[in-house]
N, C-alpha and C positions, 0 to 999 in steps of 0.2 A: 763257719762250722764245717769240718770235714765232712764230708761221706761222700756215697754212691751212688747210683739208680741202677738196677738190673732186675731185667724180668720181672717188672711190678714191685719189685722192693726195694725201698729206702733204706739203705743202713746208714745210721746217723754213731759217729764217733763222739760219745759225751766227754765234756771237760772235767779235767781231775776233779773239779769243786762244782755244786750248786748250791749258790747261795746268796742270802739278798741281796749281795754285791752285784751276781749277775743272773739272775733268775730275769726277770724284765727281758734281758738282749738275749737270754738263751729260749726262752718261750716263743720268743718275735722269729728269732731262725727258725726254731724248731718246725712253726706254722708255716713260714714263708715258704719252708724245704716239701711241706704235705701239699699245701697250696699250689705250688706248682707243679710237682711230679706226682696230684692224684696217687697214688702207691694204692696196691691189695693187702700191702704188709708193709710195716716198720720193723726194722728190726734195730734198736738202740743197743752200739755195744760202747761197754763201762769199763771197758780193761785198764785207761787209765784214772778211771774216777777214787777217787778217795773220800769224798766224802758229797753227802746231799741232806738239802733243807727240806722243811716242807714244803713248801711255795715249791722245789724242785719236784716233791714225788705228787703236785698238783697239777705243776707241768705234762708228766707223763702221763696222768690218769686221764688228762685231755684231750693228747694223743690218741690214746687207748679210743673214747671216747669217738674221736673220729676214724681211724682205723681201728677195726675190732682186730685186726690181727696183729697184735704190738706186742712185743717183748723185748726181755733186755738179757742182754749176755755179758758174758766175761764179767759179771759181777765178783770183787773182793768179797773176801768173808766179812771186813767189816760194812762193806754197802752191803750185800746179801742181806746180814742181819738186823739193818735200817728197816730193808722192805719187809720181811718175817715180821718183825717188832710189830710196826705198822697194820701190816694185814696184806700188803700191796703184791706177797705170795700166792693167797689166793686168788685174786681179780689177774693174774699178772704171770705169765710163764717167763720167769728170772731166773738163769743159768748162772753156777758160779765159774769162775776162771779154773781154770786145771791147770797148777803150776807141776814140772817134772820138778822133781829132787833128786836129780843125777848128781852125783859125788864125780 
């Protein structure tokens, strides 16, 4: 799983998909990446996610859970509107992507 460590934060790159295909080996990163680099903050970016399950948005709330300072960015307007749906808006500071429309 891509990401970074700087200055206390974990940015973790989520994959296009969660989903019970691979929710199991994305959880297992997900913890092994907090596990080791302790972090003050998460910050999960979704720029290329397209879609998420439950067991995914169960994933995060776990995260959440042990980092209280977790968010997610670059969210699509269709993941965006998974987490609204959900409720995972409120518990959950999730940014949508800002695409430019330059012509």
């Amino acid at each position: 799983m891509e990401h970074n460590f700087q200055n206390g934060t974990l940015t973790v790159f989520l994959p296009v998909r969660i989903d019970s295909a691979n929710a199991a080996d994305t959880e297992a990163k997900l913890f092994d990446l907090v596990e080791d680099y302790e972090p003050n903050a998460v910050v999960m970016d979704a720029k290329d996610m397209q879609y998420i399950c439950s067991a995914g948005l169960r994933i995060i709330l776990n995260v959440k859970k042990k980092v209280s300072d977790t968010e997610v960015i670059n969210a699509s307007s269709v993941v965006y509107d998974i987490f609204k749906t959900t409720g995972f808006n409120i518990v959950l500071n999730i940014t949508k992507v800002h695409r430019n429309r330059s012509k």
